[in-house]
PDB file of N, CA, C and O in Angstrom, chain B, residues numbered from 101:
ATOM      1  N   UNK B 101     -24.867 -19.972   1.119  1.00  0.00           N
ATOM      2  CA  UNK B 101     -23.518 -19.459   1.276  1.00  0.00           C
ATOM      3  C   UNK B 101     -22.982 -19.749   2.670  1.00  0.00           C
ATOM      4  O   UNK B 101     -21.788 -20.042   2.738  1.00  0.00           O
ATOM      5  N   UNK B 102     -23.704 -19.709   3.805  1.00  0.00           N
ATOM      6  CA  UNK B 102     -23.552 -20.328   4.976  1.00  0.00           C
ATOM      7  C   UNK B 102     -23.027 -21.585   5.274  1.00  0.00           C
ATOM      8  O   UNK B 102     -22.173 -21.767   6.141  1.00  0.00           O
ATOM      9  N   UNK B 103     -23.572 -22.555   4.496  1.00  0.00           N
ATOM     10  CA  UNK B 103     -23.089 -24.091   4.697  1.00  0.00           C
ATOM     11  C   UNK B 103     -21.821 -24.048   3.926  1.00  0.00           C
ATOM     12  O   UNK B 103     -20.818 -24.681   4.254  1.00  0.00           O
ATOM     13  N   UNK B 104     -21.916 -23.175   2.753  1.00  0.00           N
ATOM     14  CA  UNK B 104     -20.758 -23.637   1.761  1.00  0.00           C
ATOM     15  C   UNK B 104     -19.218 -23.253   2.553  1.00  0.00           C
ATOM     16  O   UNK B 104     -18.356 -24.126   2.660  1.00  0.00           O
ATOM     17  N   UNK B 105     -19.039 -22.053   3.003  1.00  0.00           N
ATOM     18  CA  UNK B 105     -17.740 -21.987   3.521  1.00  0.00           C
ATOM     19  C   UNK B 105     -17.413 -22.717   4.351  1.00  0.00           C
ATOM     20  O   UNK B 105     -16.244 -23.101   4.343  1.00  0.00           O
ATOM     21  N   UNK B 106     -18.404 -23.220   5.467  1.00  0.00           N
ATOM     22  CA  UNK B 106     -17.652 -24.045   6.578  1.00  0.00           C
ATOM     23  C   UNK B 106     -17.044 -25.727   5.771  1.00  0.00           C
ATOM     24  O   UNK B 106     -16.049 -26.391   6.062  1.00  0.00           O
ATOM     25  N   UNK B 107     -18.209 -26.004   4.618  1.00  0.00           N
ATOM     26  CA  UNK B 107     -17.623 -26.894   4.145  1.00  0.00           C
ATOM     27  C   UNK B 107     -16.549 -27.357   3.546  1.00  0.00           C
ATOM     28  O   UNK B 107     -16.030 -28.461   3.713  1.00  0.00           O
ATOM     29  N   UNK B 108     -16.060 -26.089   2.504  1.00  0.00           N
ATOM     30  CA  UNK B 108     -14.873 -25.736   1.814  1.00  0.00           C
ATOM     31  C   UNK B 108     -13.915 -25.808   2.924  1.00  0.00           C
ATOM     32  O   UNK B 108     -13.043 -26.669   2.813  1.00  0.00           O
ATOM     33  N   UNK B 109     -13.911 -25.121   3.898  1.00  0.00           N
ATOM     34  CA  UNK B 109     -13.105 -25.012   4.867  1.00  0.00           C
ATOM     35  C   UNK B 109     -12.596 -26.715   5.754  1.00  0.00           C
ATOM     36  O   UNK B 109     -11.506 -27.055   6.214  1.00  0.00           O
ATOM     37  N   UNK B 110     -13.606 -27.276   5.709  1.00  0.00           N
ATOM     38  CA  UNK B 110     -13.566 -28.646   6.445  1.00  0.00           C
ATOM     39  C   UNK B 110     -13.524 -29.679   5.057  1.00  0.00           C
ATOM     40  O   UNK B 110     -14.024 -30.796   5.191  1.00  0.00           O
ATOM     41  N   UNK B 111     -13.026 -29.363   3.949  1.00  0.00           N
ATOM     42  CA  UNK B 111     -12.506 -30.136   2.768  1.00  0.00           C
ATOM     43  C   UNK B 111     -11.214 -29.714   2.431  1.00  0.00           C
ATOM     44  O   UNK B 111     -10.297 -30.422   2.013  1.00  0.00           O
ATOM     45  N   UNK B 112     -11.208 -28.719   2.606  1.00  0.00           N
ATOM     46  CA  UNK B 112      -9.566 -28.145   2.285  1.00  0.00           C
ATOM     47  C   UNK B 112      -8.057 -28.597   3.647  1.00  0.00           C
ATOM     48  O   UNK B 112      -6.832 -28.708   3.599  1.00  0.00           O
ATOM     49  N   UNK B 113      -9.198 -28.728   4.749  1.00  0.00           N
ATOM     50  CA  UNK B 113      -8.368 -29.077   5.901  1.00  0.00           C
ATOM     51  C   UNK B 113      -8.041 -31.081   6.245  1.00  0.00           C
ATOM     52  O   UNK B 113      -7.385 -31.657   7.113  1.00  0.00           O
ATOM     53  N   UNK B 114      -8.857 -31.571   5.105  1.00  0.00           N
ATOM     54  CA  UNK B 114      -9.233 -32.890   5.290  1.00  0.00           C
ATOM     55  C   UNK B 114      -8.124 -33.138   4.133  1.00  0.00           C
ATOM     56  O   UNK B 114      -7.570 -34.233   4.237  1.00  0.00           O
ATOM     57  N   UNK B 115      -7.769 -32.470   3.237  1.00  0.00           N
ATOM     58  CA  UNK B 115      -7.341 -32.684   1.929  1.00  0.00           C
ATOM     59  C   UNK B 115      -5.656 -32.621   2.155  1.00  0.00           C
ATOM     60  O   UNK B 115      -4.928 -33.476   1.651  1.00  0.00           O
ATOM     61  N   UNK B 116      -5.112 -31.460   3.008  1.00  0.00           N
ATOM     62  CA  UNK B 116      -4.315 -30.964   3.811  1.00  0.00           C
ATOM     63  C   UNK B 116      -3.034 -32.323   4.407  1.00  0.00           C
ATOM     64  O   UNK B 116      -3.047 -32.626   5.600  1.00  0.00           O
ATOM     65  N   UNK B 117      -2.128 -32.941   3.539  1.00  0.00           N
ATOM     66  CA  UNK B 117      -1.470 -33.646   4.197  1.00  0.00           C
ATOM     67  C   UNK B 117       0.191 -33.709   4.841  1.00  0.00           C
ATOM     68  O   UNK B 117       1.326 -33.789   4.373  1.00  0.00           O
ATOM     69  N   UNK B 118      -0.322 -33.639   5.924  1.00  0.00           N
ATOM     70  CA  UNK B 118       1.054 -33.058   6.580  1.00  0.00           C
ATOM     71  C   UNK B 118       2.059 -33.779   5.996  1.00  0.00           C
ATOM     72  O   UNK B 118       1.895 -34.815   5.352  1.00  0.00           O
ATOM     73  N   UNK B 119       3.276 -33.141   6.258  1.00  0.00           N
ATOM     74  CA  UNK B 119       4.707 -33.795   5.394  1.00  0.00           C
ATOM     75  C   UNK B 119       5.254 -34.415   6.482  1.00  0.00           C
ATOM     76  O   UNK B 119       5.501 -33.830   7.537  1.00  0.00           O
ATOM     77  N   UNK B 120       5.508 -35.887   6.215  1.00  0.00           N
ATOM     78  CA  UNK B 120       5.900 -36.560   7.198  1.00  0.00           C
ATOM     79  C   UNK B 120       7.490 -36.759   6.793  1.00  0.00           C
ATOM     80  O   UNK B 120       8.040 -36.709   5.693  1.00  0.00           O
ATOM     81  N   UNK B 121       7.965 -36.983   8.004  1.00  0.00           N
ATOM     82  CA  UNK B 121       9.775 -36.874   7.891  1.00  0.00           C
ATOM     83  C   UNK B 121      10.373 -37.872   8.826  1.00  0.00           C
ATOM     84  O   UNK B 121      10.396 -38.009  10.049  1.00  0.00           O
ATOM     85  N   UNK B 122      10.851 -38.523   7.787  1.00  0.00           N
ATOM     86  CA  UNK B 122      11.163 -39.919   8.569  1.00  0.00           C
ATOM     87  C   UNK B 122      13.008 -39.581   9.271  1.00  0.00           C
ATOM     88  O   UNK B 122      13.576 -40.271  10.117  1.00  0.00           O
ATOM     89  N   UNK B 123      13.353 -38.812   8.842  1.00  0.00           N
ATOM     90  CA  UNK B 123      15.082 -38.830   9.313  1.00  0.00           C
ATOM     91  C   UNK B 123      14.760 -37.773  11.083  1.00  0.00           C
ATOM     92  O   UNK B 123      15.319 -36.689  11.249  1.00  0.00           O
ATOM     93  N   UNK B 124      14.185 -38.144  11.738  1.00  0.00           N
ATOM     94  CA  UNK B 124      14.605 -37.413  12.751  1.00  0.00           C
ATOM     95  C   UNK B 124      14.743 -38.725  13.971  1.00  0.00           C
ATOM     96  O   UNK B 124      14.413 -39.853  14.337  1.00  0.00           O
ATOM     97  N   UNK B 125      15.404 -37.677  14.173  1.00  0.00           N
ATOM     98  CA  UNK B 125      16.325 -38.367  15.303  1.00  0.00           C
ATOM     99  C   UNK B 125      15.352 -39.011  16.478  1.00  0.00           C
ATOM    100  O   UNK B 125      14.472 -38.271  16.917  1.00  0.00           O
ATOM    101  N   UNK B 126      15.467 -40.354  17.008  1.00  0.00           N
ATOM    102  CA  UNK B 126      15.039 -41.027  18.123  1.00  0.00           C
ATOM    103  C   UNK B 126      15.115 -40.144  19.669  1.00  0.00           C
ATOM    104  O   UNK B 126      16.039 -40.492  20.403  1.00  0.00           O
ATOM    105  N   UNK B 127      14.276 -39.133  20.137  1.00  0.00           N
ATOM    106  CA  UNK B 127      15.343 -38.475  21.379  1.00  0.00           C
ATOM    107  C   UNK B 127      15.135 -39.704  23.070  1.00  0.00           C
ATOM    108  O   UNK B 127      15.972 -39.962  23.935  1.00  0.00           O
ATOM    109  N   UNK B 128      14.308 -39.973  22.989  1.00  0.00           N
ATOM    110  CA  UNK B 128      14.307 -40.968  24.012  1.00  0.00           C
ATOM    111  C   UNK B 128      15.347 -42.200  24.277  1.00  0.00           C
ATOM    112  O   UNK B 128      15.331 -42.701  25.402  1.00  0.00           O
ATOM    113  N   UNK B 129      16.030 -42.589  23.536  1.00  0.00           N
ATOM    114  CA  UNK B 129      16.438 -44.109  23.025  1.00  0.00           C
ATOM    115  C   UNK B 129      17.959 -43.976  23.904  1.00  0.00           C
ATOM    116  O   UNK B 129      18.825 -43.256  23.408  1.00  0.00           O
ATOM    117  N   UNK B 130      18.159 -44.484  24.831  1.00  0.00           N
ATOM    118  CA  UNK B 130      19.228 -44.360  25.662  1.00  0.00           C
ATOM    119  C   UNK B 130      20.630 -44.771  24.638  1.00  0.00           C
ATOM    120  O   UNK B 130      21.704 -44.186  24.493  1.00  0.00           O
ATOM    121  N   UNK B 131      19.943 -46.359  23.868  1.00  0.00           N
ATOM    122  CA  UNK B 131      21.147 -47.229  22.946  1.00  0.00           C
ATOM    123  C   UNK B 131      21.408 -46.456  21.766  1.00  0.00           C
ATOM    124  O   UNK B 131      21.982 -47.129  20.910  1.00  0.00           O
ATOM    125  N   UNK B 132      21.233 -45.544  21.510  1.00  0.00           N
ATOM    126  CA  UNK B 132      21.372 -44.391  20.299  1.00  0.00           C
ATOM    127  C   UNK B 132      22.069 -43.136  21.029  1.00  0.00           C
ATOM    128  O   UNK B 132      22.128 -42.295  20.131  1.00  0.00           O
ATOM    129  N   UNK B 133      22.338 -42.866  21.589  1.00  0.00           N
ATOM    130  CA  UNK B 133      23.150 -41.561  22.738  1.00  0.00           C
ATOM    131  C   UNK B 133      24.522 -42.178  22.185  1.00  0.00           C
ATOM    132  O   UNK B 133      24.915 -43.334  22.033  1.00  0.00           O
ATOM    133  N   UNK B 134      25.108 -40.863  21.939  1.00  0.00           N
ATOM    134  CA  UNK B 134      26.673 -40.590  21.654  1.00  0.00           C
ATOM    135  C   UNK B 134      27.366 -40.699  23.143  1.00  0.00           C
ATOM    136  O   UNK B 134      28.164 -41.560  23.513  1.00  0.00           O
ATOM    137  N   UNK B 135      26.828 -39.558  23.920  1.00  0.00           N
ATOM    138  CA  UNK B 135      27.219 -39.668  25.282  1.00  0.00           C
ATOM    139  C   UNK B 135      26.326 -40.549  25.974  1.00  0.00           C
ATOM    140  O   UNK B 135      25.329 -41.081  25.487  1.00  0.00           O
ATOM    141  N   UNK B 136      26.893 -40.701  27.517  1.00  0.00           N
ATOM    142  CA  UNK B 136      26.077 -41.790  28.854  1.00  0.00           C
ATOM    143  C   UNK B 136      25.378 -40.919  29.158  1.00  0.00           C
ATOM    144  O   UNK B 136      25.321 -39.753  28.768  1.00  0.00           O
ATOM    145  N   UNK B 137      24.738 -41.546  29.975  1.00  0.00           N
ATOM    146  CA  UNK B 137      23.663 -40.109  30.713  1.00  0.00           C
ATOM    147  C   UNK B 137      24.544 -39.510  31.571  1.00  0.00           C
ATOM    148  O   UNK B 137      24.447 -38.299  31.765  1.00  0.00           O
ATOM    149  N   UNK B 138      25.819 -40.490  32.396  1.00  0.00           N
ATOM    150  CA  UNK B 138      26.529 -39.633  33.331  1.00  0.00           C
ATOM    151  C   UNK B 138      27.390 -38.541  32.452  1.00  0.00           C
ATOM    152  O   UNK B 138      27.490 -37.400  32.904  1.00  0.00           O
ATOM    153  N   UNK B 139      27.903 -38.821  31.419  1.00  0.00           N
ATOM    154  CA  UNK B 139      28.410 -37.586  30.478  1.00  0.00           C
ATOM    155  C   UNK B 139      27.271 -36.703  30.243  1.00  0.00           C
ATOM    156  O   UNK B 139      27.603 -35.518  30.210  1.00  0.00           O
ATOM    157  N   UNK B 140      26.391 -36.861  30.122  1.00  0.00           N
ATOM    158  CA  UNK B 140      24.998 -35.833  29.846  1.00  0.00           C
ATOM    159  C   UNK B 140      25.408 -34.671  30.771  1.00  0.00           C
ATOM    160  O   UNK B 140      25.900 -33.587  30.460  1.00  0.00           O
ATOM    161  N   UNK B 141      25.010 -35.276  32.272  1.00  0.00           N
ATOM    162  CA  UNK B 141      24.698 -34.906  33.282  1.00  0.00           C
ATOM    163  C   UNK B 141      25.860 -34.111  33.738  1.00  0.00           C
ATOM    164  O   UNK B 141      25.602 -32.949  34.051  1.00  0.00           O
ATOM    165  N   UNK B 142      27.141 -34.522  33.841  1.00  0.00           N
ATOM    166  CA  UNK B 142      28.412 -33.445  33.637  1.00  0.00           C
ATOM    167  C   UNK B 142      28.163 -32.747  32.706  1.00  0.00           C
ATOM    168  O   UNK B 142      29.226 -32.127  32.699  1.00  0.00           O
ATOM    169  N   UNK B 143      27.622 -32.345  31.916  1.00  0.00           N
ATOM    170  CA  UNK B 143      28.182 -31.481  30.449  1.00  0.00           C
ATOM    171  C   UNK B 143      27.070 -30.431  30.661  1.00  0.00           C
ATOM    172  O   UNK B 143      27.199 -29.366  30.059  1.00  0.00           O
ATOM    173  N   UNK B 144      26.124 -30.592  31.353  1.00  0.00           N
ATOM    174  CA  UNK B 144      24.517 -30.180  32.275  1.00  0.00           C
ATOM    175  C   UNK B 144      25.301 -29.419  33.013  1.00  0.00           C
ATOM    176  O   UNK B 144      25.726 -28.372  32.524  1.00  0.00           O
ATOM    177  N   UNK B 145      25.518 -29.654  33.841  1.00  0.00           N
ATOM    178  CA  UNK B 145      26.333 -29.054  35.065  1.00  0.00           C
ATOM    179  C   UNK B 145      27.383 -28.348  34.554  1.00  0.00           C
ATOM    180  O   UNK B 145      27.376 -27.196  34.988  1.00  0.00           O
ATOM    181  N   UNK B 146      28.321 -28.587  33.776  1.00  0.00           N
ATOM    182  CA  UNK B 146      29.399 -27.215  33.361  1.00  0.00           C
ATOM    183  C   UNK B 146      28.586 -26.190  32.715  1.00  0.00           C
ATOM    184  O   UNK B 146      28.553 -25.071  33.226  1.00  0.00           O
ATOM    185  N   UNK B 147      28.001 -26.409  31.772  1.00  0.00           N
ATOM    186  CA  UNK B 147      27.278 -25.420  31.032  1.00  0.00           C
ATOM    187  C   UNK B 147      26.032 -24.689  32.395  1.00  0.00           C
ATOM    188  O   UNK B 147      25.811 -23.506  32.139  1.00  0.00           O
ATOM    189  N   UNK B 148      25.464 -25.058  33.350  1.00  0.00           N
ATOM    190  CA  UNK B 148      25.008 -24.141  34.466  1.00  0.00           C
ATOM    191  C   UNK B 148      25.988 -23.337  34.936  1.00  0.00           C
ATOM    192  O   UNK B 148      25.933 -22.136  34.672  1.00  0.00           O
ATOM    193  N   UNK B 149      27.013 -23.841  35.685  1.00  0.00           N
ATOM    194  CA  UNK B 149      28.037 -23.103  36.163  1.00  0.00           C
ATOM    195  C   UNK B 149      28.431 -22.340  35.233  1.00  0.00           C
ATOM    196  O   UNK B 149      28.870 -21.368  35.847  1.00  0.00           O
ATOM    197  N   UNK B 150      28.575 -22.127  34.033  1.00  0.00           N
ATOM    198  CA  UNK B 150      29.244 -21.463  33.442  1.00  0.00           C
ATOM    199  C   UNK B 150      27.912 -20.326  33.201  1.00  0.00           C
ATOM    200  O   UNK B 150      28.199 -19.242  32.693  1.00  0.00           O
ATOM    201  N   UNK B 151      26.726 -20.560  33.511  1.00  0.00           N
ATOM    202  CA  UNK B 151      25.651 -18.863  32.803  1.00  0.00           C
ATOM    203  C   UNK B 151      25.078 -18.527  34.427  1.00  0.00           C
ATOM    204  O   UNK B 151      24.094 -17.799  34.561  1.00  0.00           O
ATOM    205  N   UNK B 152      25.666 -19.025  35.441  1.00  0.00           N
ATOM    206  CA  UNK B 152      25.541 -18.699  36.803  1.00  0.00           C
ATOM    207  C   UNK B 152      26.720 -17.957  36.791  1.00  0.00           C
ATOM    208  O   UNK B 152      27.113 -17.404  37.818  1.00  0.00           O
TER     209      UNK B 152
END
């Protein structure tokens, strides 16, 4: 009974396949940005000033 649970346990987790999701968004990719980084970086800065 000893061997059996850890095994069950390390078959059920092997068996286990994560759901992969292909529609998400690129976040690194500069050529995919709606805004520039200098629009980023303003829109950064109002939204500080504004919860300061």
């Amino acid at each position: 009974m000893n061997v059996l649970r850890p095994a069950l346990l390390t078959l059920a987790c092997m068996l286990a396949s994560p759901v992969m999701s292909d529609d998400l968004p690129s976040l690194g990719d500069a050529s995919s940005s709606i805004v520039s980084p200098e629009q980023e970086f303003q829109l950064g800065r109002a939204w500080l000033s504004m919860l300061r």
